[in-house]
C-alpha positions in Angstrom: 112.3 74.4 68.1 109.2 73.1 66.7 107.8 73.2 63.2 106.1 76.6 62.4 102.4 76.2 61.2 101.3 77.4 58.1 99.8 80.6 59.5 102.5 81.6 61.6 103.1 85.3 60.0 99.3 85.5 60.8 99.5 84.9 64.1 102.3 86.8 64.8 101.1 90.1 62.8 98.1 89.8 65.4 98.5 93.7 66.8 98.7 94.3 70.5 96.2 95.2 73.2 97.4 97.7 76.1 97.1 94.8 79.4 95.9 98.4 81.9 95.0 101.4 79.4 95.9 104.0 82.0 94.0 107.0 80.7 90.9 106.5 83.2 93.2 106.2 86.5 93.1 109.4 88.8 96.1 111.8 87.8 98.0 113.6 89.9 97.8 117.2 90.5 101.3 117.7 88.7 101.1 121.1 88.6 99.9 121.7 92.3 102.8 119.1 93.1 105.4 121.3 91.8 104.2 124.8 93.1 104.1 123.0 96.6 107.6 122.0 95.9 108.7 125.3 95.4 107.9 126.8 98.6 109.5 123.8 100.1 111.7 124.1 103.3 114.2 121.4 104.0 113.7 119.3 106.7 115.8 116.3 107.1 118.4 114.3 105.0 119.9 110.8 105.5 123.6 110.2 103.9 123.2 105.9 102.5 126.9 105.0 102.7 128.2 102.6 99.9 126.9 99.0 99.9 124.6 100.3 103.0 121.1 100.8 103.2 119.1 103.9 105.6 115.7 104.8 106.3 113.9 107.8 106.4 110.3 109.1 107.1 108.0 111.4 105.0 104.3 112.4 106.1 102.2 112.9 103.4 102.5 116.0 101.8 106.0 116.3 101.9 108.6 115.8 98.9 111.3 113.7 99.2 114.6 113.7 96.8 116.9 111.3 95.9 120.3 112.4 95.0 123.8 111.3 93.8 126.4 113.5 95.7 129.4 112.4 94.8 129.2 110.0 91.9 127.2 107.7 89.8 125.2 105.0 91.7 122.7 103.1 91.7 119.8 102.6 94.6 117.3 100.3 95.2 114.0 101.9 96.8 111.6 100.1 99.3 108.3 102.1 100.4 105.9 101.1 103.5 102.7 102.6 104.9 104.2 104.4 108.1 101.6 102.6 110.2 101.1 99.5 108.6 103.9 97.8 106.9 101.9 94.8 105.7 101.0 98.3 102.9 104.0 98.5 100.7 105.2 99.5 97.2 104.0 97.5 94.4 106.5 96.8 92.0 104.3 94.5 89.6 101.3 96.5 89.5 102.8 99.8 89.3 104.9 98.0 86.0 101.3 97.0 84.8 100.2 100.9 84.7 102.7 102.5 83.9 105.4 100.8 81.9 108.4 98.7 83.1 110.3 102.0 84.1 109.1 105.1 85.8 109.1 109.0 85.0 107.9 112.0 86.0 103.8 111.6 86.7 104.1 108.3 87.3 102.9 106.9 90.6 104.4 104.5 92.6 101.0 102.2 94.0 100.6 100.2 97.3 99.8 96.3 97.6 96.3 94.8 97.7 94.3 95.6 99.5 95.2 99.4 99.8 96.1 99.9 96.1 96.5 103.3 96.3 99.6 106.0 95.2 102.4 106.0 97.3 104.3 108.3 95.9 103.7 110.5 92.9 107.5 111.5 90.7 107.6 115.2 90.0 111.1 115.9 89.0 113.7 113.7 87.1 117.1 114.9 85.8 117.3 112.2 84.2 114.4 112.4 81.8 115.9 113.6 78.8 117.8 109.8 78.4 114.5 108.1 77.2 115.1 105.4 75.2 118.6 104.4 74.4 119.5 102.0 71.0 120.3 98.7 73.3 116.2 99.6 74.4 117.5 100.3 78.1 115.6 102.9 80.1 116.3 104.2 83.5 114.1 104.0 86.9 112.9 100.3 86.6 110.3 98.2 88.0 111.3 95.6 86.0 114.3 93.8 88.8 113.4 92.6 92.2 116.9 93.6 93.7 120.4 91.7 94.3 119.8 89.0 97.6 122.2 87.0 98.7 120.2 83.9 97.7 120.3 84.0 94.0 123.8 85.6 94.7 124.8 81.7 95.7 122.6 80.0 93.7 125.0 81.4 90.9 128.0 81.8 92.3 127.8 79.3 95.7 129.5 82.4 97.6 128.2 84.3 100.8 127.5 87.7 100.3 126.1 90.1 102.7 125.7 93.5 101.0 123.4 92.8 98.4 120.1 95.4 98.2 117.8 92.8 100.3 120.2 92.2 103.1 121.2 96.0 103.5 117.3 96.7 103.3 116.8 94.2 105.6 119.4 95.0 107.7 118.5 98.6 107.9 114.7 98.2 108.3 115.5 95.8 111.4 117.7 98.8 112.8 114.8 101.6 112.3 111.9 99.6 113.5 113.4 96.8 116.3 112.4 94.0 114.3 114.4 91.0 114.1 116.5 90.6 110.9 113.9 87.4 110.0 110.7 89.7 110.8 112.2 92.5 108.7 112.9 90.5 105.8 109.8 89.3 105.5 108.3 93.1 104.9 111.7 93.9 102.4 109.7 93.8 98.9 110.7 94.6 95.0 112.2 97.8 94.8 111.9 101.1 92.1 116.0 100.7 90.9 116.8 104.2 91.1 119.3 105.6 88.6 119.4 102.1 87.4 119.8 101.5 83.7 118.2 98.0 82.6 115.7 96.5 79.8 115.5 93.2 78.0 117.3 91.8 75.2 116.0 91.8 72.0 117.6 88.1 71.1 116.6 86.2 74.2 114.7 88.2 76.3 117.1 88.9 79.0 116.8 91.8 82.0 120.1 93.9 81.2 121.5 96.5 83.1 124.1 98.9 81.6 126.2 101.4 83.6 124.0 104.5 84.8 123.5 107.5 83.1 123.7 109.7 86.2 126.2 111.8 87.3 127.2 113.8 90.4 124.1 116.1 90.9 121.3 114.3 89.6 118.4 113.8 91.2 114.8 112.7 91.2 111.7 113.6 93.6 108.9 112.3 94.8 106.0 113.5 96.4 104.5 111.8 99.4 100.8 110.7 98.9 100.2 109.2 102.2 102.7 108.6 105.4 105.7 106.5 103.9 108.7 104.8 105.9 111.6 104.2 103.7 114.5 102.2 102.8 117.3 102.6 100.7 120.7 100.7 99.4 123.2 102.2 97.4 123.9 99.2 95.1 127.2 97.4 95.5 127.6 97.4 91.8 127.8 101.0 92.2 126.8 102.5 88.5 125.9 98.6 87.9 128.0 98.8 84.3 129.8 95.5 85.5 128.1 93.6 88.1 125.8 94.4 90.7 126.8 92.5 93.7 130.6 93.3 94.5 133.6 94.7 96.6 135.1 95.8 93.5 133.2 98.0 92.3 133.4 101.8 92.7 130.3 102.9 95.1 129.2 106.4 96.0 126.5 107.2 98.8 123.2 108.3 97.9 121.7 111.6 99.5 117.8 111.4 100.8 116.1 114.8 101.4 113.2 115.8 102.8 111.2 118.9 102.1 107.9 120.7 103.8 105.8 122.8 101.7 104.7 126.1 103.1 101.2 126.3 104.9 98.7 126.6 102.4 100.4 125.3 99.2 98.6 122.6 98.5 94.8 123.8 99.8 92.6 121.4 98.0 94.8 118.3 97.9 93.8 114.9 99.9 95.7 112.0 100.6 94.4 109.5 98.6 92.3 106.7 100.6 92.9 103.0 100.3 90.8 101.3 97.1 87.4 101.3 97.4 86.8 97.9 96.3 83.9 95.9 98.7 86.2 92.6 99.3 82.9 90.4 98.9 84.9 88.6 95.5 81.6 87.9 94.8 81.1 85.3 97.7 
């Protein structure tokens, strides 16, 4: 620890400045959104076993939900471009705009150079938890997900069920890429259900067990065309650890819904940024 300077209250009572001030980005049309939802038909569902990962497909347009039908668990989300998986969710930069966990409005945005909403959240059962007295939150963007490499690197064991190998595993499956070509497209994931900030001593990512319960649910709606994967965590409720045989795991439910013909006259899918690429060469 090094010796304070004489101004140090100073420089620490210097207020903060908002890195993105979000007010000028495009907002979605929330209330469209949920009128579309309410016409919706379902179309589709995939059942994630425990410790497993599955894909599913949405055009854009459609709704998707994310459920817990059985139990408390945790999932770990991965979002491509349908056509182009080199487009994918970005974890950082939606963090940068909209705060390190995500809630209703919120838009899940797509890598450089696309930049553009993925996905737009319309419903949450979980938004009444807010902000808890540890300062944990649910819906991060703040982990990358368990791997099996940081997985030895602290415990020198081989584990195969972490989130990145089951997204990995499953993306190989839906698309006939190899296991190495699949892995390179698996990215940092929305922690659905997940409950996680930082400590206010040392500034450490926490996760505490999940507030959800049998029944809740949160739903997206699809801005463009969107393959996706998702693991049910192998910490389960992630209260205990998150990468482990022990604990008690429940399947997640994915649903897919199609608005009725004409409920969302007017809407666009959103094109990819409009930035020139010339980075002033």
């Amino acid at each position: 620890m090094t010796q304070a300077p004489d101004d140090a209250a100073r420089r620490r009572a210097v207020p903060p400045v908002i890195c993105y001030p979000n007010d000028t980005l495009p907002q979605p049309d929330l209330a469209l959104y949920q009128r579309a939802r309410a016409t919706a038909q379902k179309l589709a569902q995939v059942l994630v076993s425990p410790r497993q990962a599955g894909c599913f497909r949405v055009r854009a347009g459609q709704v998707f939900r994310i459920s817990c039908p059985e139990g408390s668990q945790v999932g770990d989300l991965n979002l491509w471009n349908a056509d182009d998986l080199s487009e994918r969710f970005f974890s950082g930069k939606s963090r940068a705009l909209h705060g390190s966990h995500l809630g209703v409005g919120d838009r899940m945005w797509s890598s450089f150079p696309a930049l553009r909403p993925m996905a737009t959240i319309i419903a949450d059962s979980l938004g009444w938890y807010g902000a808890d007295e540890f300062g944990g939150r649910v819906h991060d963007v703040i982990g990358t997900r368990c791997d099996p490499y940081t997985h030895r690197l602290l415990s020198g064991g081989e584990y195969h069920h972490c989130c990145h190998s089951n997204l990995t595993r499953a993306l190989a499956a839906e698309t006939g890429l190899t296991l190495e070509q699949a892995e390179g497209h698996v990215h940092d994931v929305l922690n659905v259900f997940m409950c996680t900030g930082f400590t206010r001593d040392t500034g450490q990512y926490f996760m505490k067990a999940s507030p959800a319960r049998a029944g809740d649910f949160i739903e997206f709606f699809a801005e463009i065309d969107l393959l996706g994967a998702l693991s049910a965590c192998p910490g389960g409720d992630c209260g205990a650890e998150h990468s482990s045989d022990a604990a008690q795991c429940h399947p997640l439910l994915v649903e897919v819904f199609q608005p009725a013909e004409g409920a969302l006259d007017g809407w666009v899918s959103p094109p990819p940024n409009g930035y020139s690429r010339s980075h002033g060469a």
